[in-house]
N, C-alpha and C positions, 0 to 999 in steps of 0.2 A: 593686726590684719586689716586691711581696708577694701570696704564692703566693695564688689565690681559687679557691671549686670550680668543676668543668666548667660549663661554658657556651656559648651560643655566640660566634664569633667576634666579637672588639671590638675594630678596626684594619679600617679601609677605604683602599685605595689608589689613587688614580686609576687606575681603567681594569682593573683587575685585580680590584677584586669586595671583600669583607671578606676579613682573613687572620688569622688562630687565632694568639693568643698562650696559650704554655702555664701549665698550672698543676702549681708543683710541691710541691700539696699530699701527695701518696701518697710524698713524700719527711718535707717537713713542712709541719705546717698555715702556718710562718710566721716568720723572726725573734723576731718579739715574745713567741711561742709558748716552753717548757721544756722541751718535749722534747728538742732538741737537747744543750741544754745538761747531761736528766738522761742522755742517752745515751753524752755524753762523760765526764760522773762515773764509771758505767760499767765504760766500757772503761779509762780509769785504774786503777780498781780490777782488773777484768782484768788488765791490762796488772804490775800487781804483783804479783798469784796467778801468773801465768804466770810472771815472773822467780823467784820464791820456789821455785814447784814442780821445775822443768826447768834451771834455769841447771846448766853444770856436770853433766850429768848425763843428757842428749839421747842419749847414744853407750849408757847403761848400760841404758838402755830395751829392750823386747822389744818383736814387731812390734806386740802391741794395744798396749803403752805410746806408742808413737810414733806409731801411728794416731790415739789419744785425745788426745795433745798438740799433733799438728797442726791436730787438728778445730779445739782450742781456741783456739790462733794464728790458722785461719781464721776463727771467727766476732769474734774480735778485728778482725779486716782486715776484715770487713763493716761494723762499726758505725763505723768512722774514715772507710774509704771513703764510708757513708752522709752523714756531716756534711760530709764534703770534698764531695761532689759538691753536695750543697746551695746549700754558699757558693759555689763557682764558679761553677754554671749563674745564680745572683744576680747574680753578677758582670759575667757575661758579658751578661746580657743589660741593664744599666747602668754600663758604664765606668767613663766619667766622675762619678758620684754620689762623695763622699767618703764617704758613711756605707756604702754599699755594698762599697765596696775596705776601709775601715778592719772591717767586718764578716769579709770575706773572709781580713785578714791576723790576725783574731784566731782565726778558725778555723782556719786552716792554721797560725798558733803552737801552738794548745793538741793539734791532729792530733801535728804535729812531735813535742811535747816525750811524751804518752803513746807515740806510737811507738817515741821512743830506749829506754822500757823497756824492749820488746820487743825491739830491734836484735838482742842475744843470741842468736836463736831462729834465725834465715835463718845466721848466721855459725857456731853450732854443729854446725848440719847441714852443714854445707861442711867443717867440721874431723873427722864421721865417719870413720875407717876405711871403705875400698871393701870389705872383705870383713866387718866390722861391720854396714855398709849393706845388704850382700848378705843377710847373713842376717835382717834386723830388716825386709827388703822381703817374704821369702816369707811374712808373713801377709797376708790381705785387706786389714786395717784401713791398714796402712802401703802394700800395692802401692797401694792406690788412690790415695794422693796419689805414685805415682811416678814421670809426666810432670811434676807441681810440680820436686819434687826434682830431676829430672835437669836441669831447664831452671836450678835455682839454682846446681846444681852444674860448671857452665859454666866459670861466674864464678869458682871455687876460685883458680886459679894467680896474678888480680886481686886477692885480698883482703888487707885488712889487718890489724893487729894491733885488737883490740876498742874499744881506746881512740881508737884514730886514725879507725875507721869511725863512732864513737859523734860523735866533731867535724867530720865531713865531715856526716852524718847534721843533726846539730843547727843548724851555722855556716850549711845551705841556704835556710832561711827569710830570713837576715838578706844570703844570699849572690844567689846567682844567680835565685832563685825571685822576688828583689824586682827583683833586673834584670828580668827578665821582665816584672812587673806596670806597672815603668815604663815597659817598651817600650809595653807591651797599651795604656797608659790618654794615652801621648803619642801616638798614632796615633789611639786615638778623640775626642783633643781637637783635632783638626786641624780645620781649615777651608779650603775650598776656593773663592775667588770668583771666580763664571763669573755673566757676566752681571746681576749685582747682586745676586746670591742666593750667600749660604753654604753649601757643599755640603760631608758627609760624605766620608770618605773611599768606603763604599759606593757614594756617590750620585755622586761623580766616577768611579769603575771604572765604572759602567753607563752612564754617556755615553762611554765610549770605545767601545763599541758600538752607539752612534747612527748611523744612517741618513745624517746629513750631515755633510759634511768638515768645514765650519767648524766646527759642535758639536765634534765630537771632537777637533780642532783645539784649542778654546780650552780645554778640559778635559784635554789634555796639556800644554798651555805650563802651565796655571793647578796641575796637578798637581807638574809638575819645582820648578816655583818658589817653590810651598812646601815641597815634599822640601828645597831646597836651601838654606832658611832654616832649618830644621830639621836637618841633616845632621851637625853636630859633635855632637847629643847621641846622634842611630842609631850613629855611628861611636863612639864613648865606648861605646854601651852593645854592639856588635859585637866591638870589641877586648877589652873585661873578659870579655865571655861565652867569648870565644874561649879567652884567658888563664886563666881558670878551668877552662877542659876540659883545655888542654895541663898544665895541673899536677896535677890531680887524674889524667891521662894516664900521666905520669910517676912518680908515687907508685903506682898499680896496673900499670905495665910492659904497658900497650898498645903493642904495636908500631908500630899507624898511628890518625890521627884517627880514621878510621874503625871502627874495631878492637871499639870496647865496641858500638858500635849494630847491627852487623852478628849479635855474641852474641846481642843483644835480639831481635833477626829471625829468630834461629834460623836464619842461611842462612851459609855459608860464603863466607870474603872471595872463593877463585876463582869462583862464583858469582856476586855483584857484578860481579868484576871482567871477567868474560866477558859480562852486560847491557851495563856500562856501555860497553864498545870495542865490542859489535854496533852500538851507537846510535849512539853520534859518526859512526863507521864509514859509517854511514847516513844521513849529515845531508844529503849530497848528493841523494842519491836520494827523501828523504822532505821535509823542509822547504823547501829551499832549490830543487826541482823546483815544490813545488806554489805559492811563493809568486809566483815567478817567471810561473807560471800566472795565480794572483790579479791580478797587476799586469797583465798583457793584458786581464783581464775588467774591471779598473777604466777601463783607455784610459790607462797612465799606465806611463813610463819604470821607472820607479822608485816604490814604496812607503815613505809615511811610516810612520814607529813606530808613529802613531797608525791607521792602519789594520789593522793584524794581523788585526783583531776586528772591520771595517769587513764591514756587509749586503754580498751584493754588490746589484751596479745594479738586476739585476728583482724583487729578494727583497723581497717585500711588509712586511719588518720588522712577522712577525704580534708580538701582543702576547696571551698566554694570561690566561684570569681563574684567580685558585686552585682555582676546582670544576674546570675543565678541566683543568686539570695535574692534579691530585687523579686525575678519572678515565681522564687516560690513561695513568698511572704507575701505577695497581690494573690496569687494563685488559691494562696489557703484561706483569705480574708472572701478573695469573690465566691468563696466555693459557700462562702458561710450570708454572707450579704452583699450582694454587690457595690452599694451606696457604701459600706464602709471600703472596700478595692479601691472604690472613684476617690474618695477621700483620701487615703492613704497612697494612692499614685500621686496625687499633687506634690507632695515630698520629694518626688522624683525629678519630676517635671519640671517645678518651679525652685528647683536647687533652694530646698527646707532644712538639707541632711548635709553636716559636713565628718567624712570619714576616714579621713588621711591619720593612720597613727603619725605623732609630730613631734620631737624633741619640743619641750615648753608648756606641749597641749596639754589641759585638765584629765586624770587620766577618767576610767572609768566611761559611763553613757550618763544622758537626762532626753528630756523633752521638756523644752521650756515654753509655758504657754505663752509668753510676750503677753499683747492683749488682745481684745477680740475683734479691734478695727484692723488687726492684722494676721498674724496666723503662728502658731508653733513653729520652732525650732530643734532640731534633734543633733545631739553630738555622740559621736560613737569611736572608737580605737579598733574599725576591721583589719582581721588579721586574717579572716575566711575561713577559722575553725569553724566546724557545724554550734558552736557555742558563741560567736557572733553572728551566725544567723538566728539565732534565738535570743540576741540582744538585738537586733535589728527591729525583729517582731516585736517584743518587747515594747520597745521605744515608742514605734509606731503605732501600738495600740495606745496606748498613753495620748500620742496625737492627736487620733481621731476623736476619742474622748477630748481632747480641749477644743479641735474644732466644734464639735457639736456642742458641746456644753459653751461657747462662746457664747451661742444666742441671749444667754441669761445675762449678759453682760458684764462690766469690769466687777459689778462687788458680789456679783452672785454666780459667776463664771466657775471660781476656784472652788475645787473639791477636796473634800477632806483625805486624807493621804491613804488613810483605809479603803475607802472607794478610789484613790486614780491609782492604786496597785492592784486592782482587781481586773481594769479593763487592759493592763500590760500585759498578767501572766495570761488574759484569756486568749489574748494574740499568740503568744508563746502555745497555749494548748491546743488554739487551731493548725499551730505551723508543723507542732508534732505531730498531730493525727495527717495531716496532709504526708509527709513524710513516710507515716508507719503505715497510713494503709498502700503508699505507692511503692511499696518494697515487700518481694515474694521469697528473697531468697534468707531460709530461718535463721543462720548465724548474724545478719545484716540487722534482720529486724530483734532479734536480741539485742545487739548491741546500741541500737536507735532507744530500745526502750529503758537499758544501762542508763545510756545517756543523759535521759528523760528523769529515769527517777533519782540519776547524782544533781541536778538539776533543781528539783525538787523538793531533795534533801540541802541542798545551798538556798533555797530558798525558805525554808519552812526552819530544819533541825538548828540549821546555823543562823538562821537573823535572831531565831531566839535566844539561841547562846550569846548570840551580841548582844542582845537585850540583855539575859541577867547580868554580863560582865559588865556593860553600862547600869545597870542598879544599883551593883555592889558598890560601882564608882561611888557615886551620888548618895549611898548610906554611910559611906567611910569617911567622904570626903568632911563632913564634919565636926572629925574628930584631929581633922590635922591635915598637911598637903601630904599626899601618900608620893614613895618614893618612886623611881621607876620599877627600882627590883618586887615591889607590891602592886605595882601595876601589872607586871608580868607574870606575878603568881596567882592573880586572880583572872587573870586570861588562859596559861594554861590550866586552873581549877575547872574554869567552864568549857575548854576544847576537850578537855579526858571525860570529862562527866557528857557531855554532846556526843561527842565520836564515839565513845566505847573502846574498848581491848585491843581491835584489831591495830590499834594504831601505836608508833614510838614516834616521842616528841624529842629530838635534839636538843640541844641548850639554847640556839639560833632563835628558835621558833618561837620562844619568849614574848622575843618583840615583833611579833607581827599584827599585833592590835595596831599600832603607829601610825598606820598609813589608809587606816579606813576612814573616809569624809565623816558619814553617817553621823560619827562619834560629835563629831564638830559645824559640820554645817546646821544640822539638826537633832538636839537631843531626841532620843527616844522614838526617831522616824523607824529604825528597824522592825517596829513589831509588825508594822504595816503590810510590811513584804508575805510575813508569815499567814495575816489578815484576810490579805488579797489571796494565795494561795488557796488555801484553805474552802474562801467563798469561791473563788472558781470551780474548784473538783467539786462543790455541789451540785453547781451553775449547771456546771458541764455534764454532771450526771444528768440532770432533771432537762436538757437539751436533749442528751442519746435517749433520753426513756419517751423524747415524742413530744413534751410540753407545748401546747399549743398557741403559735402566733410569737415562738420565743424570740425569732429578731427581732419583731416589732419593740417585743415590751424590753430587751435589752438595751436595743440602739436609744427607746425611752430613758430608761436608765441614766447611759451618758449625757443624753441631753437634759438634763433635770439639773447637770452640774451641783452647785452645793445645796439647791432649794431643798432639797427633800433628806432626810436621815435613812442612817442603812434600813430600821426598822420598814419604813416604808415606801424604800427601796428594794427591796427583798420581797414584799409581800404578794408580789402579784406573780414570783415564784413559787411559793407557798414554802417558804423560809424562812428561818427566824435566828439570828445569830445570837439570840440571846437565852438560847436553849445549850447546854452544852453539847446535846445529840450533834447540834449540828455541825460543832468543831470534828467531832469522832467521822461524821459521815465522810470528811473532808479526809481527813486522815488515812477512811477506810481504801480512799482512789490509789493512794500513795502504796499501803499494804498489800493490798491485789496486785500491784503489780511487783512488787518484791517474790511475794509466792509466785509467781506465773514466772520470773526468773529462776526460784530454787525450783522449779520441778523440771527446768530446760537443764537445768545445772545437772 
């Protein structure tokens, strides 16, 4: 796709109105354009001034010295990030194009290979002296980057010898990053045939949310069935990714798979580890209650798979157009802060948002922060279920968090995945109550709060069941390449133990681990989701109970981007995520509102 200037919307979808595909000229005018290319001449040259000036010699520095060198390291990590984010969001939003991907893998070569100059610079700074450090921090120029710092220096006890990090570093373009792309571009070449028509993988997931059995029906058999012709290459590419992590595991002396992504989160493993056993803990009382509920309202023994996401019976199955999600997603933000509305209409405005389902396009949603001399990116597959309006929200909270947290700059901008899944769902929580309280009539707002709490329950019961079946992965895996028919027994082990009774699993359903990213773009990102949940229904309680000055110290919050850790992030709610109370509290939002369903029921 090549970037063109604002305009308006050029994609119309049955029934939902025109939908804004972006332009991502304020990146660059375009491929065919130089700029990119003189940007990355550039930073090479960069990239060798920097090695010449500092190598060897990072420790000898005073704090302005180290202030000045960091600067120039970051504006280095702007102009790569800039070209990087270019080709991907290209990418992303054309799959399947061969010129596209072959674009994509020359810019993240030519990224790759200027960076290893640089590698140097992050492994120096971990080889400081702490009392070298200490002292080269008390000037301004150096404290300012000392959230950078401290969050790199984590990592110290993991790293390796220069050499070894310079070919893990390099080997990744040809390594796992191409696994990835093959995963991304086999899942966008899928086809799906229901009904005499070729469907997307997007365009099959949104009939699993169709109104009638049979639809959904044939768009789960029609789904399994190509997961399952497809399956030894997911499994192939599942077991190398896995394989890869365990060894590179093993070379930096991670204790558990988990170990390096939990660093990146800035959260401590018992921390996790006390989410993750509140939830399981809870499957009875949250999933496996409400489904059970479901299936009486459907008139039916037992639920198929393919209903999880099934209307129920009176639910008018609305369909929103984009101006209507548009303004009831500004409508709930300005009801909460205005300054986040202003912010998150820019998206609108300055075509930020590209929403055209697409044969090719990445399925799924993101917001990609680019970087902060420019502004986020949002992709999304509307289909105008009331469930992409609450990916829309979603997304866009996500947004305004990277706008605001831009301030902090390219190396302190990025938030840990725990924190930028908190400010999504909290979007998603305002667009619901915006919603439930604008609706009087009681079977509507039942089914608003159904909705809410399936919702809920995909975000919280289920990213954990993804998590444990991603653990199991990574305990198994070295013991041997597990098959696919073990890959799938260990998927439906954790959907029956998650869902509960109410539900039958087909033979089909096996394989529908396959086609989630999460698994591959990023090990172990799922738990985040459940994270962020979780911290919102506190957030949000301690909001409705009155908490005093809470936009200020929230919109604080996002703006603090990675400087600050959740502990002291939280505290000026008077919250502490590393109490188990407080996972339970999170929990309790979710249980209220299940009972307040059984007594309507």
């Amino acid at each position: 796709m090549v970037a063109t200037a604002p305009g308006p919307p050029v994609d119309r979808q049955e029934g939902v109105g025109a939908l804004p595909e972006w332009s991502l000229a304020d990146l660059y005018p375009g491929p065919q354009f130089p700029d990119l290319d003189a940007d990355l001449a550039r930073a090479g040259e960069a990239a060798a001034a920097l090695r010449e000036r500092y190598q060897g010699r990072l420790s000898e520095l005073d704090g302005v010295g180290l202030g000045k060198a960091v600067a120039e390291y970051e504006d280095l990590t702007e102009t790569l990030h800039k070209a990087l984010s270019y080709a991907q969001l290209r990418f992303a939003a054309n799959v399947s194009d061969p010129e596209t991907g072959r674009y994509f893998q020359t810019v993240q070569e030519r990224v790759n290979m200027i960076s290893s100059e640089a590698l140097f610079f992050t492994l120096e700074i971990n080889r400081i002296d702490d009392d070298v450090l200490a002292g080269q921090l008390e000037h301004v120029n150096a404290a300012h980057y000392a959230p950078w710092i401290r969050d790199l220096r984590v990592f110290r006890p993991h790293q390796l010898d220069a050499q070894i990090e310079k070919l893990f570093h390099e080997k990744s373009v040809t390594g796992r990053l191409a696994w990835v792309r093959l995963f991304e571009e086999s899942v966008a070449g899928l086809r799906f045939r229901v009904n005499g028509s070729q469907l997307t993988i997007s365009e099959i997931l949104d009939l699993l949310s169709d109104r009638d059995a049979d639809v959904r029906r044939g768009a789960a058999k029609a789904m399994g069935s190509v997961l399952e012709e497809h399956i030894r290459l997911f499994a192939l590419i599942t077991n190398t990714l896995a394989k890869d992590k365990e060894t590179e595991d093993q070379w930096r002396g991670y204790p558990r798979p988990i170990s390096a992504r939990n660093l990146a989160n800035q959260v401590e493993d018992e921390v996790v580890d006390a989410m993750v056993e509140t939830i399981k803990g809870a499957y009875a009382e949250l999933a496996h209650r409400y489904y059970l509920l479901k299936a009486r309202w459907l008139d039916v023994d037992r639920l198929e798979y393919w209903d999880r996401n099934a209307p129920l019976p009176d639910d008018q199955d609305r369909r929103f157009t984009w101006d209507e999600a548009r303004d009831l997603v500004l409508r709930s933000f300005a009801g909460f802060s205005p300054q986040m509305a202003d912010i998150a209409a820019r998206f609108f405005e300055e075509r930020w948002i590209d929403a055209p389902p697409r044969p090719g396009k990445e399925s799924g949603a993101f917001s990609h922060p680019t970087v902060p001399s420019v502004h986020p990116y949002i992709l999304l597959n509307f289909h105008g279920r009331p469930r992409d309006v609450m990916t829309l929200a979603h997304e866009l909270g996500h947004g305004v968090h990277q706008v605001l947290a831009a301030e902090q700059g390219p190396l302190m901008a990025d938030t840990p995945l725990t924190l930028a899944e908190t400010s999504s769902v909290f979007g998603e929580m305002l667009t619901f109550h915006t919603m439930l309280d604008g609706e009087n009539d009681p079977t509507r707002r039942r089914n608003l709060l159904a909705a809410k709490v399936e919702d809920m329950l995909n975000t919280v019961v289920r990213q954990i069941a993804f998590h444990d079946f991603e653990q199991r992965i990574h305990e198994e895996r070295p013991g041997g390449e597990l098959s696919a028919d073990r890959l799938s027994e260990l998927w439906l082990s954790v959907q029956r133990d998650s869902l509960g009774p109410a539900f039958r699993f087909d033979e089909e359903y096996r394989y529908y681990w396959a086609y989630i990213p999460h698994f591959v773009h990023t090990p172990f990102y799922v738990y985040a989701y459940a994270f962020g949940d979780c911290l919102v229904n506190s957030l949000y309680d301690v909001f409705e109970k009155g908490h005093p000055e809470f936009q200020t110290k929230y919109l604080n919050m996002l703006r603090a981007g990675g400087t600050l850790r959740h502990k002291d992030l939280l505290r000026p709610f008077g919250l502490d995520a590393g109490d188990p109370a407080f996972w339970r509290r999170g929990l309790n939002v979710i249980t209220g509102m299940i009972d307040e369903l059984e007594a309507d029921h």
